[in-house]
PyMOL Python script that loads the backbone (N, CA, C, O; Angstrom):
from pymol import cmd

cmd.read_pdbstr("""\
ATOM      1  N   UNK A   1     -28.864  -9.556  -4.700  1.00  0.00           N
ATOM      2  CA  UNK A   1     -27.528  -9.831  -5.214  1.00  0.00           C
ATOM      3  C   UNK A   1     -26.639  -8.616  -4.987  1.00  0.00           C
ATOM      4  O   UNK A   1     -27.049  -7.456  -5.017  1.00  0.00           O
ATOM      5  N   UNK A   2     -25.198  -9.047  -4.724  1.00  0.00           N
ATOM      6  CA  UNK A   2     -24.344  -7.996  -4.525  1.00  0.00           C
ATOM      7  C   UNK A   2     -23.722  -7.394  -5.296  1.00  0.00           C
ATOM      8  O   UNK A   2     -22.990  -8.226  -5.832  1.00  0.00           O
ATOM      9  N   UNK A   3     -23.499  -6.243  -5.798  1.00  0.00           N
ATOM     10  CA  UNK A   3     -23.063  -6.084  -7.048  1.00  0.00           C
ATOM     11  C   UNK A   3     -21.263  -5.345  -6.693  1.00  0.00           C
ATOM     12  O   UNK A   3     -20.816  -4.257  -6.331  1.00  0.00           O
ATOM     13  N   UNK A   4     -20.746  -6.601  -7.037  1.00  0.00           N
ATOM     14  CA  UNK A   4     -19.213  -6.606  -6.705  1.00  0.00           C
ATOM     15  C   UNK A   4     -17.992  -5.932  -7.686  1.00  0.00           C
ATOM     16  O   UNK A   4     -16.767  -6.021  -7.599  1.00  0.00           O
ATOM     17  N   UNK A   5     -19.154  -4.987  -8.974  1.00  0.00           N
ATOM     18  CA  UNK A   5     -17.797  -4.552  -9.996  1.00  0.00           C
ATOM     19  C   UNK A   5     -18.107  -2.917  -9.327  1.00  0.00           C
ATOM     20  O   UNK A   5     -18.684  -1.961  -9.846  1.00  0.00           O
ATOM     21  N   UNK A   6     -17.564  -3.042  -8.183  1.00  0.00           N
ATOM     22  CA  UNK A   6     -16.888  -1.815  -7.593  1.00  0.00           C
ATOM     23  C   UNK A   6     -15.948  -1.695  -7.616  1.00  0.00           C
ATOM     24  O   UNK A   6     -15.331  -2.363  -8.446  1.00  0.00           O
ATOM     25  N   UNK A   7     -15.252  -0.834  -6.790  1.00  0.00           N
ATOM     26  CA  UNK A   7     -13.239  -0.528  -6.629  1.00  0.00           C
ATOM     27  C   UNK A   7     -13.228  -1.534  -5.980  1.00  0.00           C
ATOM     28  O   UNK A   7     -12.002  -1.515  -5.868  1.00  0.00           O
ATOM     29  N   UNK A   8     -13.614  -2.754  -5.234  1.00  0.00           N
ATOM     30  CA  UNK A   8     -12.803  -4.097  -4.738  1.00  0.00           C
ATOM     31  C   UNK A   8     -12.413  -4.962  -5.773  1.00  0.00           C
ATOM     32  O   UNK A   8     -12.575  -6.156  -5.520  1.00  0.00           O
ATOM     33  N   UNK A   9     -11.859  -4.631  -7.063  1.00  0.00           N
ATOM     34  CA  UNK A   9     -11.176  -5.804  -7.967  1.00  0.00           C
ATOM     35  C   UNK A   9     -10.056  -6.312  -7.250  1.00  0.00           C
ATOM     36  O   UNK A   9      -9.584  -5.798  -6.236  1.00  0.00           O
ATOM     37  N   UNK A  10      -9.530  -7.650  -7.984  1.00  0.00           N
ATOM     38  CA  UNK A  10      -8.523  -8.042  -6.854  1.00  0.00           C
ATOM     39  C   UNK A  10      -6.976  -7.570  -7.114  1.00  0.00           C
ATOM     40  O   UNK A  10      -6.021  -8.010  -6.476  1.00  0.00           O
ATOM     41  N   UNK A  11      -6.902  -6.689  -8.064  1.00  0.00           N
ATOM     42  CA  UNK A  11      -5.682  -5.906  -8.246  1.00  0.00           C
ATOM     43  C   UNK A  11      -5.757  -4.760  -7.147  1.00  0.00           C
ATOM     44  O   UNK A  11      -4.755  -4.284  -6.614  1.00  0.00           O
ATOM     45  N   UNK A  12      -7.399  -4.276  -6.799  1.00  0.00           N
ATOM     46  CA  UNK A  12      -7.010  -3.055  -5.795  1.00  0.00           C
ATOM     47  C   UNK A  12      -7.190  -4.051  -4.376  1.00  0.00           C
ATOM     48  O   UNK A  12      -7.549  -3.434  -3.373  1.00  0.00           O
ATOM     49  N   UNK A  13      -7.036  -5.083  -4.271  1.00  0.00           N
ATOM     50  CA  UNK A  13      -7.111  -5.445  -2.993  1.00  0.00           C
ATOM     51  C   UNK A  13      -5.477  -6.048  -3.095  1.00  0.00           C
ATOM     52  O   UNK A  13      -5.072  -6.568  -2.055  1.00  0.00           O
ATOM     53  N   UNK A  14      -4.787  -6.026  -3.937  1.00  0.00           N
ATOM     54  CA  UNK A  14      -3.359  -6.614  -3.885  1.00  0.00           C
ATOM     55  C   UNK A  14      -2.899  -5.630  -3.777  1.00  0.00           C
ATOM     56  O   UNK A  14      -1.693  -5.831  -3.635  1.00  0.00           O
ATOM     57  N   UNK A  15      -3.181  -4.227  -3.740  1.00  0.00           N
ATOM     58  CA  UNK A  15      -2.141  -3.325  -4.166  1.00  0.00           C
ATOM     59  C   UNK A  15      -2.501  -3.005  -2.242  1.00  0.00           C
ATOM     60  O   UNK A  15      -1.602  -2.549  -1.535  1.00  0.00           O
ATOM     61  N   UNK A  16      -4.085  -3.374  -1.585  1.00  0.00           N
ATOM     62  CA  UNK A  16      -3.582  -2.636  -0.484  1.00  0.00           C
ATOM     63  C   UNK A  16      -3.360  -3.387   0.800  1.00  0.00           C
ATOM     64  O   UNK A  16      -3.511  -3.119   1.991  1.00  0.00           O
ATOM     65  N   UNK A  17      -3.008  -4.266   0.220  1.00  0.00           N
ATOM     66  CA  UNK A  17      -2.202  -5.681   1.089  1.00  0.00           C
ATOM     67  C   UNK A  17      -0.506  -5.494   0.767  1.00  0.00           C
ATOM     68  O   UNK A  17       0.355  -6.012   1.479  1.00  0.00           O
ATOM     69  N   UNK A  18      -0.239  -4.742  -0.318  1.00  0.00           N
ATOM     70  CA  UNK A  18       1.231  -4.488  -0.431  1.00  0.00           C
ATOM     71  C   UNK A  18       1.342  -3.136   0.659  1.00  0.00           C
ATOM     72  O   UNK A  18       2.192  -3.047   1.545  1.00  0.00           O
ATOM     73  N   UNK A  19       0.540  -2.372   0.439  1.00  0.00           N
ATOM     74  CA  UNK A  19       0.943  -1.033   0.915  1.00  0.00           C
ATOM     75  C   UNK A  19       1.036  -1.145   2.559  1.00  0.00           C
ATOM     76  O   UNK A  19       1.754  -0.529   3.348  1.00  0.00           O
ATOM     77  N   UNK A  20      -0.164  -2.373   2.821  1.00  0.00           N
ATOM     78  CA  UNK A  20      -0.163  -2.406   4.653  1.00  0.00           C
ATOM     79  C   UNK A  20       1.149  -3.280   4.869  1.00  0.00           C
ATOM     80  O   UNK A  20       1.711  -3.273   5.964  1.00  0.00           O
ATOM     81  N   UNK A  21       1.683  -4.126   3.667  1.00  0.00           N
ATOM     82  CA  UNK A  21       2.594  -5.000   4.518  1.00  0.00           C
ATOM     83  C   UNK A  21       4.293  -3.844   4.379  1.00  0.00           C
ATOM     84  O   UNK A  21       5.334  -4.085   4.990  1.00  0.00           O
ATOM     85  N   UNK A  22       4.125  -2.974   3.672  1.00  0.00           N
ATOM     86  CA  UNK A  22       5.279  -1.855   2.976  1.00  0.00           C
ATOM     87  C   UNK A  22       4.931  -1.139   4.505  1.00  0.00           C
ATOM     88  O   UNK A  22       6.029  -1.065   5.056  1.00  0.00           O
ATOM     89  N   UNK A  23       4.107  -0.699   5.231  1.00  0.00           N
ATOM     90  CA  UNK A  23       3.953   0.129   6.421  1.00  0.00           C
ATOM     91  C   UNK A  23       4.159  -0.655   7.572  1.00  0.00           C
ATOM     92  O   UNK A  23       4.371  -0.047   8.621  1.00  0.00           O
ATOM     93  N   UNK A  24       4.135  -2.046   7.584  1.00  0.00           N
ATOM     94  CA  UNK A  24       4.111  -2.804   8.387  1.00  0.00           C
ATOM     95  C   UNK A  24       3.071  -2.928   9.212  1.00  0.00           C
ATOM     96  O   UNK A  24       3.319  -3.628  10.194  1.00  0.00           O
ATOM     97  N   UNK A  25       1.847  -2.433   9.145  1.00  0.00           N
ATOM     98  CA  UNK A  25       0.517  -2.672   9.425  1.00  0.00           C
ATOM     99  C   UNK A  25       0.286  -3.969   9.570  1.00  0.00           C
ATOM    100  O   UNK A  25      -0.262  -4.389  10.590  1.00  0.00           O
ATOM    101  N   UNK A  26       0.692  -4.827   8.515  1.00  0.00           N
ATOM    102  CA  UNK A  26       0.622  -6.429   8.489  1.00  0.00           C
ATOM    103  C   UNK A  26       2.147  -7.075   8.186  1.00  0.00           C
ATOM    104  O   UNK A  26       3.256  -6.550   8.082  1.00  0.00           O
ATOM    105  N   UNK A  27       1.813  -8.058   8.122  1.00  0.00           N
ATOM    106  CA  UNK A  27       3.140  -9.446   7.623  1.00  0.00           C
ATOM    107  C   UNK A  27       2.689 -10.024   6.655  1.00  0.00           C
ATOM    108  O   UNK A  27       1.488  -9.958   6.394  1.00  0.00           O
ATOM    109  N   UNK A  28       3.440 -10.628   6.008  1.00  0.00           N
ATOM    110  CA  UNK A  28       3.037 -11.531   4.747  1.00  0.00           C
ATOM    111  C   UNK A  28       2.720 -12.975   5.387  1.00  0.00           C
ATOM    112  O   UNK A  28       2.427 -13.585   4.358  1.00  0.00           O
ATOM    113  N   UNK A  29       2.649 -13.487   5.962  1.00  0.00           N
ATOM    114  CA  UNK A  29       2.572 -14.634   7.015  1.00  0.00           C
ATOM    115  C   UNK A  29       1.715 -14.964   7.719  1.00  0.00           C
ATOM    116  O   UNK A  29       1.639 -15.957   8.442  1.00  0.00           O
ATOM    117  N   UNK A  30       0.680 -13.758   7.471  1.00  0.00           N
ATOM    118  CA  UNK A  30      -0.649 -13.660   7.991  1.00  0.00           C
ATOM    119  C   UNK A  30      -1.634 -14.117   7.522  1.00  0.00           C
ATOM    120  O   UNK A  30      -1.280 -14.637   6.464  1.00  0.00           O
ATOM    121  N   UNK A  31      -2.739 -14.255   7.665  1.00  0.00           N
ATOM    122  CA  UNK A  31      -3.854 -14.667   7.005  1.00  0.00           C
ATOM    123  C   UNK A  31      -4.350 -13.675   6.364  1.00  0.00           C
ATOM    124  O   UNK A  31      -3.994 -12.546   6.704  1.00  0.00           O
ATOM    125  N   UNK A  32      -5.395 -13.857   5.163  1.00  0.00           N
ATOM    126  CA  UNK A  32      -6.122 -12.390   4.127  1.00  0.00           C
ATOM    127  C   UNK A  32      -6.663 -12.059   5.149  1.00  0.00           C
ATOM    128  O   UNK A  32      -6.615 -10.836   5.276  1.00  0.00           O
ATOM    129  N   UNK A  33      -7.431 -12.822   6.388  1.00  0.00           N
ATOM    130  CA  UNK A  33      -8.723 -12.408   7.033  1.00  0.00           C
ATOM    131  C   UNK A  33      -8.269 -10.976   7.614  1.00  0.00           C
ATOM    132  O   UNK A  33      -9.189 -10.166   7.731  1.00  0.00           O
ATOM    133  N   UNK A  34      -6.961 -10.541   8.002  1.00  0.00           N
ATOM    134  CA  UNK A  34      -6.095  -9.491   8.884  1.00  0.00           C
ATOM    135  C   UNK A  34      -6.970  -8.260   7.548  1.00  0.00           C
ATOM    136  O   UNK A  34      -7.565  -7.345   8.118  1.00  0.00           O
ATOM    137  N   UNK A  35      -7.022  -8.230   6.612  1.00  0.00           N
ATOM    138  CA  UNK A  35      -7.232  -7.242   5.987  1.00  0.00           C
ATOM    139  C   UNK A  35      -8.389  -6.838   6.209  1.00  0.00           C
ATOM    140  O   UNK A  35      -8.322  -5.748   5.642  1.00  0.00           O
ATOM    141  N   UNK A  36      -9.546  -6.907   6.665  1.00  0.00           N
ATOM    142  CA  UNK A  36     -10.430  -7.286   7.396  1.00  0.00           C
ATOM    143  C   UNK A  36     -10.681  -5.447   8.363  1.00  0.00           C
ATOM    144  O   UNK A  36     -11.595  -4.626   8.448  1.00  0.00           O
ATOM    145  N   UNK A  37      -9.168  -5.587   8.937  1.00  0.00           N
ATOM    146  CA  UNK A  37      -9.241  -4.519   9.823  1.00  0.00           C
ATOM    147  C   UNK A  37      -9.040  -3.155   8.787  1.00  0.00           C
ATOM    148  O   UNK A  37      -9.396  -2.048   9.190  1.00  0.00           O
ATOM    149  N   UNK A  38      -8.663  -3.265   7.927  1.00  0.00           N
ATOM    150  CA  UNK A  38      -7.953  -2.122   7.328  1.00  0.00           C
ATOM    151  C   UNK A  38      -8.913  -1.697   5.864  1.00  0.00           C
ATOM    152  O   UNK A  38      -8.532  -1.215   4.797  1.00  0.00           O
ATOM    153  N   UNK A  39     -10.645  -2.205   6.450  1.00  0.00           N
ATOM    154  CA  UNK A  39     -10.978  -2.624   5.018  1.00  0.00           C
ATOM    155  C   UNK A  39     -12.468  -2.043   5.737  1.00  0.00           C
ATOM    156  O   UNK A  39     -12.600  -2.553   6.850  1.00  0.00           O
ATOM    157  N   UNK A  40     -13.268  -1.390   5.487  1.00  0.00           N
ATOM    158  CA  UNK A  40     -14.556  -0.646   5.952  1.00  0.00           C
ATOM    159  C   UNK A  40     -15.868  -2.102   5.941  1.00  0.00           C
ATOM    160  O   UNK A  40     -16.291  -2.489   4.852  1.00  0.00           O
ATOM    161  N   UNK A  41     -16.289  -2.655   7.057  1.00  0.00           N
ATOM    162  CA  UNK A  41     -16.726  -3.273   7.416  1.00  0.00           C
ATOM    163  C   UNK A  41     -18.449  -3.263   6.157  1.00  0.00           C
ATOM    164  O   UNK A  41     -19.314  -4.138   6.167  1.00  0.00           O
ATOM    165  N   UNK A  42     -18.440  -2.614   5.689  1.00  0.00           N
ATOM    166  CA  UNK A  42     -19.716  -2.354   4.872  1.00  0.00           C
ATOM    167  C   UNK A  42     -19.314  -2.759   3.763  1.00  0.00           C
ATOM    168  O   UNK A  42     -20.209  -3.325   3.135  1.00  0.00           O
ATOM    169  N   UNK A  43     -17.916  -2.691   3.023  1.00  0.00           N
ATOM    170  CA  UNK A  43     -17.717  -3.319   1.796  1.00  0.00           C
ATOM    171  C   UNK A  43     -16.596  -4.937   1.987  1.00  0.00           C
ATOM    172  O   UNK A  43     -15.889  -5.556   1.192  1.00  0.00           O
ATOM    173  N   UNK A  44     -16.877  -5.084   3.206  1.00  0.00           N
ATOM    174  CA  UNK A  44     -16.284  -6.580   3.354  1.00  0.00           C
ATOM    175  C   UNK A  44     -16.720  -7.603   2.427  1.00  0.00           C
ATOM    176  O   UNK A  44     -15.958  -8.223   1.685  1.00  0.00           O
ATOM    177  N   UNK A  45     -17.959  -7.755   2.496  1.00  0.00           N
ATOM    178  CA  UNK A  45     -18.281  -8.513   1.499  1.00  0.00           C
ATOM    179  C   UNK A  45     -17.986  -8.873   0.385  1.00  0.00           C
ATOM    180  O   UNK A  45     -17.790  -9.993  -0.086  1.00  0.00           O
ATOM    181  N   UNK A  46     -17.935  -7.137  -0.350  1.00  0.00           N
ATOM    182  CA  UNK A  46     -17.738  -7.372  -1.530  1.00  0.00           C
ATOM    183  C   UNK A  46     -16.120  -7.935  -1.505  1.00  0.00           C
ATOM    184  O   UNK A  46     -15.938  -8.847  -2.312  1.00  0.00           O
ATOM    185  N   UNK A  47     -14.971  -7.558  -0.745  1.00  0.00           N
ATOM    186  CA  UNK A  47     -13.787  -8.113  -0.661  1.00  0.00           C
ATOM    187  C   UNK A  47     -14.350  -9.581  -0.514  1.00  0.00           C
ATOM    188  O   UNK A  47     -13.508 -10.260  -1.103  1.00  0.00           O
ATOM    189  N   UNK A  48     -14.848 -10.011  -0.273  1.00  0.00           N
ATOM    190  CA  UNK A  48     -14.964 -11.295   0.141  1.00  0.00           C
ATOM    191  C   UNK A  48     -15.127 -12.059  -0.981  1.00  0.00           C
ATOM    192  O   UNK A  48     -14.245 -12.733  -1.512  1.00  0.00           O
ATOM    193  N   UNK A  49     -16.702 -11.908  -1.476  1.00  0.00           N
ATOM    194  CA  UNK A  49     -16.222 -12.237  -2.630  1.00  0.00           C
ATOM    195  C   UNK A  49     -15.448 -12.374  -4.116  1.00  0.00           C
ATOM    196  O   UNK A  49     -15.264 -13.411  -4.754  1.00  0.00           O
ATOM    197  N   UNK A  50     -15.146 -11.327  -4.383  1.00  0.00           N
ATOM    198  CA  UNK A  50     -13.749 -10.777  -5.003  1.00  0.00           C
ATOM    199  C   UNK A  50     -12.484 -11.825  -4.649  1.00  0.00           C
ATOM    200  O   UNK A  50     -11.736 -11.992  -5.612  1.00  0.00           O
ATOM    201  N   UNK A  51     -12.240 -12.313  -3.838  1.00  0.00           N
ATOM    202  CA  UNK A  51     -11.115 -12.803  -3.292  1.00  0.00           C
ATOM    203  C   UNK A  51     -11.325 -14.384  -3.785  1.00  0.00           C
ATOM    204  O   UNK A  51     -10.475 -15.180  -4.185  1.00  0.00           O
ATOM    205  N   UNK A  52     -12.934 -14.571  -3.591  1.00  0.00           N
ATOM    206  CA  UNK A  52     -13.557 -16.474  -3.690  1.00  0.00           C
ATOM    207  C   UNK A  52     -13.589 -16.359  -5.177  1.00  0.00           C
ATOM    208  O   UNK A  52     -13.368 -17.335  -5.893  1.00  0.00           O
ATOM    209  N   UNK A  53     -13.809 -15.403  -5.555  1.00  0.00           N
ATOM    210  CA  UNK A  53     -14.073 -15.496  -7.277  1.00  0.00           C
ATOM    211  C   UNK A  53     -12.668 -15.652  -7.958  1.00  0.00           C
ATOM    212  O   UNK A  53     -12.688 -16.240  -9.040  1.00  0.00           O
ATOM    213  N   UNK A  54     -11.169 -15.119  -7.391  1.00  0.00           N
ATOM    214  CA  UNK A  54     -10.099 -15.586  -7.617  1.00  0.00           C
ATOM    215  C   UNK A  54      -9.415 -16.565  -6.717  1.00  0.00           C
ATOM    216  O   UNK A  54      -8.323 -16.287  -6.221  1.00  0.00           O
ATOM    217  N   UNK A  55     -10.038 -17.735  -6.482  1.00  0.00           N
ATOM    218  CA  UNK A  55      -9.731 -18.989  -5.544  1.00  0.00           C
ATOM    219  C   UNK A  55      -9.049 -18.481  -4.420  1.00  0.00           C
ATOM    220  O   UNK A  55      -8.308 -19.295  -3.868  1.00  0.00           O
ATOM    221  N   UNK A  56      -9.107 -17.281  -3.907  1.00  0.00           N
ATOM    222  CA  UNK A  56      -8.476 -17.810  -2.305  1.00  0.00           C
ATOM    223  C   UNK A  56      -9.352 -17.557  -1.383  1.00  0.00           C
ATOM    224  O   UNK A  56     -10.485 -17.078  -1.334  1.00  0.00           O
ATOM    225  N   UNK A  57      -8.392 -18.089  -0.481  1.00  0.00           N
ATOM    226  CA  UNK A  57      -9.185 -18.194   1.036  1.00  0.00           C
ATOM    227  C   UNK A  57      -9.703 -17.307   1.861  1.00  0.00           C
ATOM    228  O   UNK A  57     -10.072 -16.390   1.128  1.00  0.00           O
ATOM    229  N   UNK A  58      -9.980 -17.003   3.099  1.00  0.00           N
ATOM    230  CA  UNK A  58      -9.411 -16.164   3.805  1.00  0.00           C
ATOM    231  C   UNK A  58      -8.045 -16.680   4.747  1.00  0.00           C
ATOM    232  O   UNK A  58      -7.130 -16.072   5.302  1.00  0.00           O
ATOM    233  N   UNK A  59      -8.326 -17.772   4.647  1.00  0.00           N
ATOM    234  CA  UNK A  59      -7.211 -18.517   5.703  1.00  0.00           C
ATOM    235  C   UNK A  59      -5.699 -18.163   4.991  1.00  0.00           C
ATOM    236  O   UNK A  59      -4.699 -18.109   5.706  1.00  0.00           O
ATOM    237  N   UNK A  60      -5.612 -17.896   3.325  1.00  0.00           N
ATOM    238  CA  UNK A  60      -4.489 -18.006   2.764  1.00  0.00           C
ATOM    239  C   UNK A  60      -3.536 -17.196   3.435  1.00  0.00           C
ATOM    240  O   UNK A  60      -4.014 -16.460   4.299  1.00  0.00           O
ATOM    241  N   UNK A  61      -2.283 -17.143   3.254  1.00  0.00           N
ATOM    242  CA  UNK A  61      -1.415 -16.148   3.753  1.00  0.00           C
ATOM    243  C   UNK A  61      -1.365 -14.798   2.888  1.00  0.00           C
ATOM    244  O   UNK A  61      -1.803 -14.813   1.737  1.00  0.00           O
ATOM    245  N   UNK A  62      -0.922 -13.835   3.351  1.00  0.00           N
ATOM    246  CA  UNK A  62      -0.822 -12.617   2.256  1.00  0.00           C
ATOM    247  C   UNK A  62       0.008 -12.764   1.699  1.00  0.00           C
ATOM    248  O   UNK A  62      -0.238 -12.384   0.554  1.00  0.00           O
ATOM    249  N   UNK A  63       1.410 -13.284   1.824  1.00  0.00           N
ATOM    250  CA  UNK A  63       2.120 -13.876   0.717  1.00  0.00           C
ATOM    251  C   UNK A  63       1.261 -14.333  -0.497  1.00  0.00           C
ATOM    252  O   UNK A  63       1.497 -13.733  -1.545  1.00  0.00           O
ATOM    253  N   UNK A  64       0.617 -14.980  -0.517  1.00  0.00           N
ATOM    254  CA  UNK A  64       0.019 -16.072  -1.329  1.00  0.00           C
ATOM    255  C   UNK A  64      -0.901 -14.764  -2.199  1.00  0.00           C
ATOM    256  O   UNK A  64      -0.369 -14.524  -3.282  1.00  0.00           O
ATOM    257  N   UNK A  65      -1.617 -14.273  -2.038  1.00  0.00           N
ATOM    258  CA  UNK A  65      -1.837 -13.147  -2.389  1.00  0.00           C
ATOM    259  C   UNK A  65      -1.415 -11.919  -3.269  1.00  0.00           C
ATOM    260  O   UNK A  65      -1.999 -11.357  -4.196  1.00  0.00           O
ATOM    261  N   UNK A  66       0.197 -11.620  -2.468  1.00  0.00           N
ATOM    262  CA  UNK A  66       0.994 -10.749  -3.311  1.00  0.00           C
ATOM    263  C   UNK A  66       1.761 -11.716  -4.021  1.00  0.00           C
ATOM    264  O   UNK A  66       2.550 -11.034  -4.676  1.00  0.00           O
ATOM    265  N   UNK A  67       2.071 -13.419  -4.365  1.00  0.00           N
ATOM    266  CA  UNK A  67       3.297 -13.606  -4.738  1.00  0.00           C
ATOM    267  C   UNK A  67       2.400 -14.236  -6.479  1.00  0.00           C
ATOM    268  O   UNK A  67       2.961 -14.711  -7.466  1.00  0.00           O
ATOM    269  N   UNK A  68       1.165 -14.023  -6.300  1.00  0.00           N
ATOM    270  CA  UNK A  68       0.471 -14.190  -7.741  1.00  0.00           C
ATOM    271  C   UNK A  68       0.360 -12.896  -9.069  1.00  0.00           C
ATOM    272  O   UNK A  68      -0.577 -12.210  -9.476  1.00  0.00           O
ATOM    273  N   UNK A  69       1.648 -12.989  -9.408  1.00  0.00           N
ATOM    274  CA  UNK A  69       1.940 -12.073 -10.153  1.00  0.00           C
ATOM    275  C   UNK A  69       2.135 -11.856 -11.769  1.00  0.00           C
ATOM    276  O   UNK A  69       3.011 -12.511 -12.332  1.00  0.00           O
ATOM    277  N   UNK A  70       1.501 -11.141 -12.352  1.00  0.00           N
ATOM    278  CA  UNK A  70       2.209 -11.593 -13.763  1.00  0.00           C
ATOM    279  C   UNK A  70       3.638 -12.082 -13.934  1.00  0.00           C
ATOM    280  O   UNK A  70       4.711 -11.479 -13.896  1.00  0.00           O
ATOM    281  N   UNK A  71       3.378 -13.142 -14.100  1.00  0.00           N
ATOM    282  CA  UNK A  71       5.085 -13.926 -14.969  1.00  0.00           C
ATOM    283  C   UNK A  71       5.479 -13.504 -16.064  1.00  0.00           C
ATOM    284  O   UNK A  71       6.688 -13.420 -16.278  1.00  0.00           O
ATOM    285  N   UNK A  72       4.634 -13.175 -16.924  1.00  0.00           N
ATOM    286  CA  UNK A  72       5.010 -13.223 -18.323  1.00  0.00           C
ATOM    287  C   UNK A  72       5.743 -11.445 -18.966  1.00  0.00           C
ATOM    288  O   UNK A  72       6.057 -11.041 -20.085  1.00  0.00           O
ATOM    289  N   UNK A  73       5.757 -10.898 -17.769  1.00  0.00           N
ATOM    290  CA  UNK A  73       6.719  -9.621 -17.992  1.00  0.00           C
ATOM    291  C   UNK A  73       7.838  -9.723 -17.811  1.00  0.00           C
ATOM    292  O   UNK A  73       8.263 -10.264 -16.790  1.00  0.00           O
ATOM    293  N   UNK A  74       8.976  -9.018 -19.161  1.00  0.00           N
ATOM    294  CA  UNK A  74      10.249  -9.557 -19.151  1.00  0.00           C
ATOM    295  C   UNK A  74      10.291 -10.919 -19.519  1.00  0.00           C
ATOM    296  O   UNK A  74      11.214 -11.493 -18.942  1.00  0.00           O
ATOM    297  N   UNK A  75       9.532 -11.761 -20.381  1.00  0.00           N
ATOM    298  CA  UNK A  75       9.910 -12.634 -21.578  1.00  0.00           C
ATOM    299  C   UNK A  75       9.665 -12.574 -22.771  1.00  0.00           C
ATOM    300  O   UNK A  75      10.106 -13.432 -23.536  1.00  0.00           O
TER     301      UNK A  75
END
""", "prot")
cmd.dss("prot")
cmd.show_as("cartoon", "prot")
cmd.util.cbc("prot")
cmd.orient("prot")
């Protein structure tokens, strides 16, 4: 078994899907799988699952990704 409560929570995988799409490394229009490149091939996995354990894809867009945000700040 993989033991996935490392630094891949899916707040640090949102924060570095903001920072590649802020450098333009990526697009929001892309698929998660693009993160892939920017992500050390030995802890893919654990991104992987991290990502299935909060319902997305890899196919999703990174939009979809960054646009799941707390709502409930500022009400």
């Amino acid at each position: 078994m993989v033991d996935t409560a490392v630094k891949y929570n899916i707040e640090y995988i949102r924060e570095k899907a903001l920072q590649l799409v802020k450098q333009r490394l990526i697009q929001r229009n892309q698929p998660i799988y693009v993160l892939c490149k920017y992500i050390p091939y030995r802890d893919w996995l654990c991104v992987e699952l991290e990502l299935e354990r909060n319902e997305f894809l890899l196919r999703d867009c990174i939009i979809d990704l960054l646009s799941r945000e707390n709502w409930s700040e500022g009400q």
